[in-house]
C-alpha positions as CSV (number, residue, x, y, z in Angstrom):
1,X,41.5,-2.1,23.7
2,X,44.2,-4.4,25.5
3,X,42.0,-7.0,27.0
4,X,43.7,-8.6,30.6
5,X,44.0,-12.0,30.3
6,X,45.2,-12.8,33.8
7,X,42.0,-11.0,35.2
8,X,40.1,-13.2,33.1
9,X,42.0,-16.0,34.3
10,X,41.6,-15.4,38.3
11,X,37.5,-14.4,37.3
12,X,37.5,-18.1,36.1
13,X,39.3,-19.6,38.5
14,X,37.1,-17.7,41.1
15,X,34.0,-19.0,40.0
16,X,35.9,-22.8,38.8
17,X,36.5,-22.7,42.9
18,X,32.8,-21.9,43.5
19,X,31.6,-24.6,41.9
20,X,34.1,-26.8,43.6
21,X,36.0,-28.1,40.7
22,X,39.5,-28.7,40.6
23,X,41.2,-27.8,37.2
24,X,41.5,-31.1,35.7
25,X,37.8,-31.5,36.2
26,X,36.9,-28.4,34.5
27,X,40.0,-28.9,31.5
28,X,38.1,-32.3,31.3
29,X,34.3,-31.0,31.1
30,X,35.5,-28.1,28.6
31,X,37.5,-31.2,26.5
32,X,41.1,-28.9,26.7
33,X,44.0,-30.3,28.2
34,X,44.9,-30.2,31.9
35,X,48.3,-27.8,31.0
36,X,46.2,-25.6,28.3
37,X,43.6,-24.9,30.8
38,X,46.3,-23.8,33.3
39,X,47.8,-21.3,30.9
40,X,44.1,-20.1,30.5
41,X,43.4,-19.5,34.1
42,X,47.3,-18.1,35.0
43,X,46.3,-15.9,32.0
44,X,49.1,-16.9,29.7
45,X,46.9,-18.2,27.0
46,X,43.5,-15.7,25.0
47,X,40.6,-17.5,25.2
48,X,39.0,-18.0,22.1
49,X,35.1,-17.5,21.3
50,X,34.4,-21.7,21.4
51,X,36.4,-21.8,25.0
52,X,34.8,-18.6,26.3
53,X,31.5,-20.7,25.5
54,X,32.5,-23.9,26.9
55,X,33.8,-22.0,30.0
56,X,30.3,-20.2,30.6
57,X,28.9,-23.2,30.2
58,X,30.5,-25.1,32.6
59,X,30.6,-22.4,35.2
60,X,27.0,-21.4,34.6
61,X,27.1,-18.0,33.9
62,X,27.3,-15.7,30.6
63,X,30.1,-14.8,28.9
64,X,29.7,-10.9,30.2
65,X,30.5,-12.1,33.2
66,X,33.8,-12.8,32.5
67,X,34.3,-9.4,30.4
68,X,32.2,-7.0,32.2
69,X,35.4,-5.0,32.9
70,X,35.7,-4.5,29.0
71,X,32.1,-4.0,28.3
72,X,30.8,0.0,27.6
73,X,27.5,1.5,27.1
74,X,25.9,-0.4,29.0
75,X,24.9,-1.2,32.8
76,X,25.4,-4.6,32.8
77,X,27.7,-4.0,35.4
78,X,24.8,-4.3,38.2
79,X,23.6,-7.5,36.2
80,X,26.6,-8.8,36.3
81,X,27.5,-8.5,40.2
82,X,23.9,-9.6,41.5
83,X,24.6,-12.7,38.9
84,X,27.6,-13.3,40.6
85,X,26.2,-13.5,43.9
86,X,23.3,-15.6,43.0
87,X,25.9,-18.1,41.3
88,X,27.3,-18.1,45.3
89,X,24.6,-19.4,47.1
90,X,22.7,-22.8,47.3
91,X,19.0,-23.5,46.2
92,X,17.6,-22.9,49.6
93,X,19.6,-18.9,49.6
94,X,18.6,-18.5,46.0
95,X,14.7,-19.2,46.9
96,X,14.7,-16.7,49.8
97,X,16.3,-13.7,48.5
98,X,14.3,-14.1,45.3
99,X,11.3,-13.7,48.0
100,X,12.9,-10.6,49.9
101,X,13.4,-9.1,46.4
102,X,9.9,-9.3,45.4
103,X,8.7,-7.9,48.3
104,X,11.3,-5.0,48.5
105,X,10.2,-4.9,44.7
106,X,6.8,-4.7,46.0
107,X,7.5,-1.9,49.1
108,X,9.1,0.2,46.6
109,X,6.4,0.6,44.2
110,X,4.1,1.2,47.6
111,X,6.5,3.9,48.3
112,X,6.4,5.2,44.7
113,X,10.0,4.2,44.4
């Protein structure tokens, strides 16, 4: 399986410009050089197991994030995209759609859903 490294790459820098850092910041907090980070992102540089760590860490999300368009046999994908959008929003967002999901959660199994 060829894996994409420059889709990689723009899924990092999407969620690098989410969380507002610029790349040095993020090359800093992952300890890599300004220049190696670049070729990461661009997708001229793999990413090895200990970066794909450090990067999900510093981004906070998982590292299936990043490969879900690799990833088979599962269903992950739905994870992955409602992950995505919770990473997007602010406390305050976060604290009311986790209340409109428990109560569509809740309609649902009124509904027999």
């Amino acid at each position: 399986m060829d894996i994409n490294d420059t889709m990689i790459g723009s899924k990092i820098r999407q969620f690098r410009e989410q969380k507002g850092l610029s790349q040095e910041e993020l090359a800093d907090i992952i300890g890599i050089s300004w220049r190696h980070y670049i070729y990461i992102e661009h997708g001229d540089r793999k990413l090895n197991i200990g970066l794909l760590v450090s990067l999900s860490n510093a981004l906070d999300i998982t590292p299936d994030v990043l490969l879900s368009d690799y990833l088979t046999g599962t269903n992950d994908t739905q994870n992955t995209e409602l992950l995505a959008l919770f990473n997007d929003c602010n406390p305050t967002e976060k604290a009311i759609l986790m209340d409109m999901l428990k109560h569509m959660k809740a309609l649902l199994s009124e509904y027999g859903i």
